[in-house]
N, C-alpha and C positions, 0 to 999 in steps of 0.2 A: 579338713582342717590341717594345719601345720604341724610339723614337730614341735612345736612350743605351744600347742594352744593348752587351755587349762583345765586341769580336773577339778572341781572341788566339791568337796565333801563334806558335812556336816562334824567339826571337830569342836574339842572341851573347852578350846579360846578362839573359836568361829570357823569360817571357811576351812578346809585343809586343800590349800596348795598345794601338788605333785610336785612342781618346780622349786618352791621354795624349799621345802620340808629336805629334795635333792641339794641343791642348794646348800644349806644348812648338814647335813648330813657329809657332802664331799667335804667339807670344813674341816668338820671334825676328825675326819680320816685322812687329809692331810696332816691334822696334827699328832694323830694317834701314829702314824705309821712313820711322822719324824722322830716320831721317837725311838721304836721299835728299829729303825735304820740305824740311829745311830749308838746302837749297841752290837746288835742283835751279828750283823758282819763280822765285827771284830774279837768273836770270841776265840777262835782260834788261834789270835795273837794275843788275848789275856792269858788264854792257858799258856804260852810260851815264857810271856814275861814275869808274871804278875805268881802263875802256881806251878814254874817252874819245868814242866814240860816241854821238852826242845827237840828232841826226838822226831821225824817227818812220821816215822812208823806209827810210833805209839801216839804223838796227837791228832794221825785220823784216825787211831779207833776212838778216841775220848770225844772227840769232835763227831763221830757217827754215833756213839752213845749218845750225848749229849743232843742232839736232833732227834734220836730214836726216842727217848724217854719223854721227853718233850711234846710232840708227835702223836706218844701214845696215848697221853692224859688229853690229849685235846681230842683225838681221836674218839675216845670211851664219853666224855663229854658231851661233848656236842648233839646230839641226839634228842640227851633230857633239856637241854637250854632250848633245843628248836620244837620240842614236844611244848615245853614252858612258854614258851615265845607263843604259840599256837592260841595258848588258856589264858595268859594275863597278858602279852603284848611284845611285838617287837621292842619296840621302846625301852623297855623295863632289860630285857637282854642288854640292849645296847650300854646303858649305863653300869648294870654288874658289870659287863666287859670290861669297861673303860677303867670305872672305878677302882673294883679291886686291884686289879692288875697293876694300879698306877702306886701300888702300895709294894707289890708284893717284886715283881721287876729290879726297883733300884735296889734291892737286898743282894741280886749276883755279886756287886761290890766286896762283899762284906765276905764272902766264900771263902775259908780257910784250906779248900784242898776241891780237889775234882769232883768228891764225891756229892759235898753239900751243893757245889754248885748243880749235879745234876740231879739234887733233892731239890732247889728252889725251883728250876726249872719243872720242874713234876708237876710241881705246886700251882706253878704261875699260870699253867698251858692248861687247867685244869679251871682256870676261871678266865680266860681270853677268849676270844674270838670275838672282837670288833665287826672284822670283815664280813664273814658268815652273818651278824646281827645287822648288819647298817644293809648287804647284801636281802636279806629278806623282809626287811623294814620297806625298801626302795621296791621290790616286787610285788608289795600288796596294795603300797599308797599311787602305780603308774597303772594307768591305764596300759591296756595288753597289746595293744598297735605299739608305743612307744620303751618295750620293755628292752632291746638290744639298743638305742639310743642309752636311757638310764644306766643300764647296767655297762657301759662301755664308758660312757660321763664319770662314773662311781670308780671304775678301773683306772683312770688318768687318774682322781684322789688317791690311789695306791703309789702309784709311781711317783706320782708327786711329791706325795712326803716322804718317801724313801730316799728320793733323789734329795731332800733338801737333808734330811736324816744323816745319809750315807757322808754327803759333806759336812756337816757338823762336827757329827762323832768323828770324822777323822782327822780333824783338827783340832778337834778338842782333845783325842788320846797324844794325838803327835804332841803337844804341846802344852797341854795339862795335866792328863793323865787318863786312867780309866775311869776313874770316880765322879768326874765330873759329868762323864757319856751315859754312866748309868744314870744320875741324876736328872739329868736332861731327859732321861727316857721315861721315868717316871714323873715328874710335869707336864708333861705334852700329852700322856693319857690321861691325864686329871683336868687339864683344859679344854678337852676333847667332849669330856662326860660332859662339863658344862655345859657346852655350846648345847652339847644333844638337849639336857637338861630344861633347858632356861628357851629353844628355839624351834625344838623338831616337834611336829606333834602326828598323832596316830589317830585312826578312828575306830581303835581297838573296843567291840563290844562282849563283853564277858559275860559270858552265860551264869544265872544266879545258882549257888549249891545247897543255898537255906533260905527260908524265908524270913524276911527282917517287917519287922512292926515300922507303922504307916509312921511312925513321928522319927522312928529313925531315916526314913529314906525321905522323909522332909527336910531333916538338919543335914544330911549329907545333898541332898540336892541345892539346899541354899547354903554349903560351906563352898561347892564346887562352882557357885558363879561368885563367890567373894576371893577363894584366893588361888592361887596358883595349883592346875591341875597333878598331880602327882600319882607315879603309874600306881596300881594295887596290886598291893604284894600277895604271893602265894598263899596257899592254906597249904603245908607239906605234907599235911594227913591223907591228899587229892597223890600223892606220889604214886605209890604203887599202879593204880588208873590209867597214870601219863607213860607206864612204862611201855604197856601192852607195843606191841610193833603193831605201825599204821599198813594199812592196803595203799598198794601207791596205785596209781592209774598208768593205763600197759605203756612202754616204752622209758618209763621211770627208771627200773633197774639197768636196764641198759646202757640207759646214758650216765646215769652213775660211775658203771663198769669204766666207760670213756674218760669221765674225770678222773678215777680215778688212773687208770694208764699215764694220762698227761701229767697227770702230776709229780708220778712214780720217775717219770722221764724231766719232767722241768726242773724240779729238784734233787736231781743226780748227784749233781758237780756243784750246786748253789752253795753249801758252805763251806766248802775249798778253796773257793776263789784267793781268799787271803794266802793259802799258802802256794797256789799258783805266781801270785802276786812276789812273795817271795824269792823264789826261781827267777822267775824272768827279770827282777832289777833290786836295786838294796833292802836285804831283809830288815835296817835299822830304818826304814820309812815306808814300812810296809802297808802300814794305816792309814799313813796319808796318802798314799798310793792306790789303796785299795777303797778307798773313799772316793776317790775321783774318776776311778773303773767303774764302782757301784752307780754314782750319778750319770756316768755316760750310756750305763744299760737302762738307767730307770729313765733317762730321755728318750730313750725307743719305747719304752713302754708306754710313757705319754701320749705316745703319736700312735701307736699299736692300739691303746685303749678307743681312743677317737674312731681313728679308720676303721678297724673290724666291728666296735661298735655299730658303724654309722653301715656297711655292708651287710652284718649279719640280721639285718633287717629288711636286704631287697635281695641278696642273693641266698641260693641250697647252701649247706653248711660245709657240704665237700666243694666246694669250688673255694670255699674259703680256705679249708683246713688243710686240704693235701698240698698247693702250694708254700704253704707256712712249714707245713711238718719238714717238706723236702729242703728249703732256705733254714728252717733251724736246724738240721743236723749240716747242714755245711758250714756254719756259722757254731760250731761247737767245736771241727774239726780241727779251724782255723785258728782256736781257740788252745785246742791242744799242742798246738805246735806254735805255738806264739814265741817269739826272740823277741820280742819288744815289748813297751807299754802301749804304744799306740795301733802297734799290729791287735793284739789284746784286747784294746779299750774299742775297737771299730768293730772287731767279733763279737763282742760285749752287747755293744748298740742292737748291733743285725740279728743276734740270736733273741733278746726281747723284743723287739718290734715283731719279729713275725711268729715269737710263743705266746707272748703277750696276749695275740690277740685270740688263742686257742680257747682257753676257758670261758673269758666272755662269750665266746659262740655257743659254748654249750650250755651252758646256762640259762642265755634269751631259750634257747629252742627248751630247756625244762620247764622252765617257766610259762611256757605258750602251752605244753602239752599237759599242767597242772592247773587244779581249778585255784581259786583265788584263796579260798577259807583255808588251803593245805599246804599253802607254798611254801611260810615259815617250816612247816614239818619238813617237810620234801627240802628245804635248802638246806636243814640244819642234818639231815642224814647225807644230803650229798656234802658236805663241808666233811664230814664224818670218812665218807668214802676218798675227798679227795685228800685228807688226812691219811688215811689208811696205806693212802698213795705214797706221800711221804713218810711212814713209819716201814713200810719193805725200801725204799729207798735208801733210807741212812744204814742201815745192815748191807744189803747189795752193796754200796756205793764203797764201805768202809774194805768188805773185801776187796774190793780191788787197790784200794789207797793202803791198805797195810803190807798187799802181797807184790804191787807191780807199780805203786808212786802216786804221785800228783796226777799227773799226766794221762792217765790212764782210767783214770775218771771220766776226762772230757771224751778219750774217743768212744768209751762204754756209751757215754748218754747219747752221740751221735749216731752211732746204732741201732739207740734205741727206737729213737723217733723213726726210723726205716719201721723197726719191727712191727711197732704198734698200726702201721697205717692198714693193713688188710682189716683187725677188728673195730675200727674206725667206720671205714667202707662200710662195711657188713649192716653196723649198727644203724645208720645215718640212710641207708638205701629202706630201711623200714618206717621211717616219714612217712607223715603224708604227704601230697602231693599239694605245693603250694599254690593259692588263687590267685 
């Protein structure tokens, strides 16, 4: 059969489509992650303008806190949402993501000093992760031939809406203000949940904890063909239970280990850019400057999503990965010594196209090498791990921005991706040998 032929399954409002439910799904995280762009960039021109921090020194250490704290609650999280996600459903994930968050977000606004901003942020990271949710939503409802298409489809929805994000917020700060960008950020995660809400559906079956009388699962069976299916919420008393750490199946940990590296390394320099941005051309149009950089990397990622997608599905994963790692560390170098915006905005492009398409690779291959009943587990500890990635990153990254500049960022991450490639090898040569 084709890449498009159809799976379906027996779900609460009929058929369940693989393709739609994707479909439906990449929607949503275009509009979740417009949102998310068009904040989330620019915080390190809020803290110059808006909480008064001007300082190159002092606002990357606030700016590496403010990623670290953030990082870490999402970090310590993710684990019980994917253990959760396991027992009542991806679905149910997905909408806490969406939802709270689309509450808890547009509050940055409102931040009277450094500190509460990286209290809200604590807060926020502590109930997000879309991606991880929609990420292991898309890995249970695809058949396992078509899992590196899906999840590279699902990756173009990131870039997507970041790309449309990125340009918003920075037209909207350049010329509105802040206030408007965080608003916008919290609408687009509340439209998001909908879609999921009202379109995506799951064939999530939950195992029973008590026995319920015959007339009760008669009225519950005849409310669930009369109205709209709606996920079932936890029993929190089931917590402690969910906490135990699962057995992963061998080669699990290791590619974790991998995520995590990549990420440690992709998000080096990621929230600097603004004041790269800075440096290289007017610090009084730095937003809307750095909004138009942001979109031109999230257009590599679009086409990154696609391509290694649609590759890591017929090729080994090193033939994928070691050329990408070597083109994104030249593409970061390029990066560090930018004089221009368009020198900048083209390293920009080239360093996501060929990072971009790093994690979906590893991912399809977790996903192959995990049974289907454990994937949400397995995604929501590797989200965990690639978190973990970015929580040593904003410390690493911040040393060098406080002791040796901007600049000195980009060539560290270029580095990096050199260093990382021997435990890459290593890990990836323990495959199995594909049919």
């Amino acid at each position: 059969m084709s890449a498009f032929s159809l799976r379906r399954l027996p779900g609460p409002r009929g058929p369940l489509n693989w393709k739609t439910n994707l479909l439906f799904v990449w929607l949503s995280q275009i509009l979740t992650l417009a949102g998310y762009g068009a904040a989330m960039p620019f915080i390190p021109l809020f803290i110059r303008d808006v909480l008064g921090i001007a300082s190159e020194h002092d606002r990357g250490f606030w700016v590496s806190m403010f990623y670290f704290f953030g990082m870490l609650s999402f970090c310590v999280s993710n684990p019980i949402w994917g253990m959760l996600a396991d027992k009542y459903g991806r679905k149910l994930m997905l909408l806490r993501a969406n939802f709270v968050t689309a509450f808890i977000f547009p509050c940055m606004a409102l931040a009277p000093n450094i500190y509460v901003l990286i209290l809200i942020r604590f807060i926020a990271s502590a109930f997000s992760g879309t991606i991880a949710a929609s990420q292991a939503l898309i890995a249970t409802t695809t058949p396992d031939r078509h899992q590196g298409f899906a999840q590279g489809i699902l990756s173009t929805a990131i870039w997507s809406g970041n790309m449309i994000g990125y340009l918003v917020g920075g037209l909207l700060m350049h010329y509105l203000g802040y206030n408007w960008a965080f608003l916008l950020c919290g609408v687009m995660y509340f439209v998001g949940g909908i879609i999921v809400l009202f379109f995506v559906q799951e064939d999530h079956q939950r195992r029973p904890v008590a026995k319920r009388t015959a007339s009760l699962k008669q009225h519950n069976q005849q409310s669930d063909r009369r109205q709209l299916h709606w996920p079932k919420l936890p029993n929190w008393q089931e917590l402690p239970g969910l906490l135990r750490p699962p057995q992963f199946p061998p080669l699990v940990l290791p590619l974790m280990g991998i995520c995590m590296l990549i990420c440690i390394t992709r998000r080096f320099e990621e929230p600097y850019l603004a004041m790269l941005v800075e440096i290289v051309a007017d610090p009084q149009k730095a937003a809307f400057h750095t909004g138009l950089i942001c979109a031109a990397a999230a257009a590599g990622g679009i086409l990154s999503g696609t391509v290694f997608g649609w590759l890591s599905d017929r090729l080994p994963p090193l033939l994928i990965m070691l050329p990408a790692l070597a083109i994104s560390s030249l593409m970061l170098l390029l990066q560090g010594s930018a004089t221009s915006l368009i020198m900048l905005g083209a390293a920009r492009f080239g360093a996501y196209f060929t990072s971009g398409g790093l994690e979906p690779t590893v991912l399809s291959v977790i996903s192959k090498v995990t049974p289907p009943a454990k994937r949400a587990t397995v995604f929501g500890w590797t989200t965990s791990a690639r978190t973990l990635g970015m929580v040593l990153s904003a410390p690493l990254a911040g040393i060098f921005i406080t002791n040796w500049g901007t600049r000195s960022v980009f060539y560290a991450a270029a580095t990096l991706y050199i260093l990382i490639m021997p435990a890459i090898i290593a890990t990836m040569k323990k495959l199995p040998e594909r049919k």
